[in-house]
C-alpha positions as CSV (number, residue, x, y, z in Angstrom):
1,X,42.1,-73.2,53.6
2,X,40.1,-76.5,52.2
3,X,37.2,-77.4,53.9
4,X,36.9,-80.8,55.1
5,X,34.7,-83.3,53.9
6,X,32.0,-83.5,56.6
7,X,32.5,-80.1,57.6
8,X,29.5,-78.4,55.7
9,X,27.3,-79.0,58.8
10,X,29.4,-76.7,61.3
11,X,28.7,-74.0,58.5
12,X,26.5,-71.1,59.7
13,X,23.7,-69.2,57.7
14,X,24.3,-65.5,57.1
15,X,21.1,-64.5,58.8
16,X,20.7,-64.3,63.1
17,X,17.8,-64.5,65.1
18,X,18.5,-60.3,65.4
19,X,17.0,-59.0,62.5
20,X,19.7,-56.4,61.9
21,X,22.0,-58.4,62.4
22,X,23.9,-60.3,59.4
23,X,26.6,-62.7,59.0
24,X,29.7,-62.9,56.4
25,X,32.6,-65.1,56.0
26,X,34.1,-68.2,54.6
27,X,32.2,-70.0,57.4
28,X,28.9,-69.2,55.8
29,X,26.0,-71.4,53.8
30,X,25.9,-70.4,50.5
31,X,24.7,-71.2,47.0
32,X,27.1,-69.4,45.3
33,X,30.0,-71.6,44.9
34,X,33.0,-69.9,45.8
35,X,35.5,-70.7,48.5
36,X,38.0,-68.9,50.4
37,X,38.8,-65.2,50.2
38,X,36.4,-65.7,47.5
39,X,33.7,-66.9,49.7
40,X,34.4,-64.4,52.4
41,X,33.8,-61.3,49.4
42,X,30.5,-63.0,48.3
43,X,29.1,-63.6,51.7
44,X,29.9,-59.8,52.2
45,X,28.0,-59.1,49.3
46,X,25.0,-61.0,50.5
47,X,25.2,-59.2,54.0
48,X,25.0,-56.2,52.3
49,X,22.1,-56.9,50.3
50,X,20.5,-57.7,53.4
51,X,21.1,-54.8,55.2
52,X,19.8,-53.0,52.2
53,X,16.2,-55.1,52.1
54,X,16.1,-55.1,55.4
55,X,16.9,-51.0,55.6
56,X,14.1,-50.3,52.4
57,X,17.1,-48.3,50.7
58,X,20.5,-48.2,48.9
59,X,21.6,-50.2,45.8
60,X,21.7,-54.2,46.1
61,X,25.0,-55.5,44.8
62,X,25.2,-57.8,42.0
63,X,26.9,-61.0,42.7
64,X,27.9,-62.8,39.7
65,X,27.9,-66.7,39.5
66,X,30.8,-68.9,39.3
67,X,32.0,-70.2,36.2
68,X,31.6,-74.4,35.6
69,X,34.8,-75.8,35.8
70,X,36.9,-76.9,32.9
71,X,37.4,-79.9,31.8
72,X,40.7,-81.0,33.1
73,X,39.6,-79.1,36.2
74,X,36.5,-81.5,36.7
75,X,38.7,-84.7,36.2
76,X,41.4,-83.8,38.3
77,X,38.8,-83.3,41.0
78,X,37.0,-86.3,40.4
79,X,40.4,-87.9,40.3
80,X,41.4,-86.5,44.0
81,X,38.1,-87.9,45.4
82,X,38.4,-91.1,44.2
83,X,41.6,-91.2,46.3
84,X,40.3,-89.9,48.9
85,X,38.1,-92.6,48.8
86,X,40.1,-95.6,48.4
87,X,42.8,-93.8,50.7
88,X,39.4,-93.6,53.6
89,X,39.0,-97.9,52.6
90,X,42.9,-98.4,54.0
């Protein structure tokens, strides 16, 4: 699934207002940079680590950081919002 532009603000953050309660999904806020199943793994990650802080025990999981795009990765995306853009102008 792509998220839409705009959507970002419907997006929850993977803490509650229970404090043993934590959130995971492709629906969360993150800074991590993934999307998808992708997202949904790293946000389960996070939870994780939360539930560990907030337990005082067990191992934190290490999350590693997404890779820059390549070039012709970057230009084809900058290519599709520009589109988008001029399609948005119609």
């Amino acid at each position: 699934m792509v998220k839409q532009e705009g959507s970002y603000k419907y997006l929850m953050k993977g803490s509650t207002s229970f404090p043993n309660l934590f959130m995971a999904g492709d629906w969360i806020i993150t800074r991590h940079g993934s999307t998808s199943k992708e997202k949904a793994f790293v946000t389960g990650l996070e939870a994780a680590n939360q539930v560990v802080d907030y337990c005082g025990m067990g191992d934190f999981a290490k999350i590693i950081p997404v890779e820059d795009d390549e070039p012709h990765i970057e230009t084809l995306r900058e290519l599709n919002r520009r589109f988008n853009e001029c399609q948005t102008r119609l």
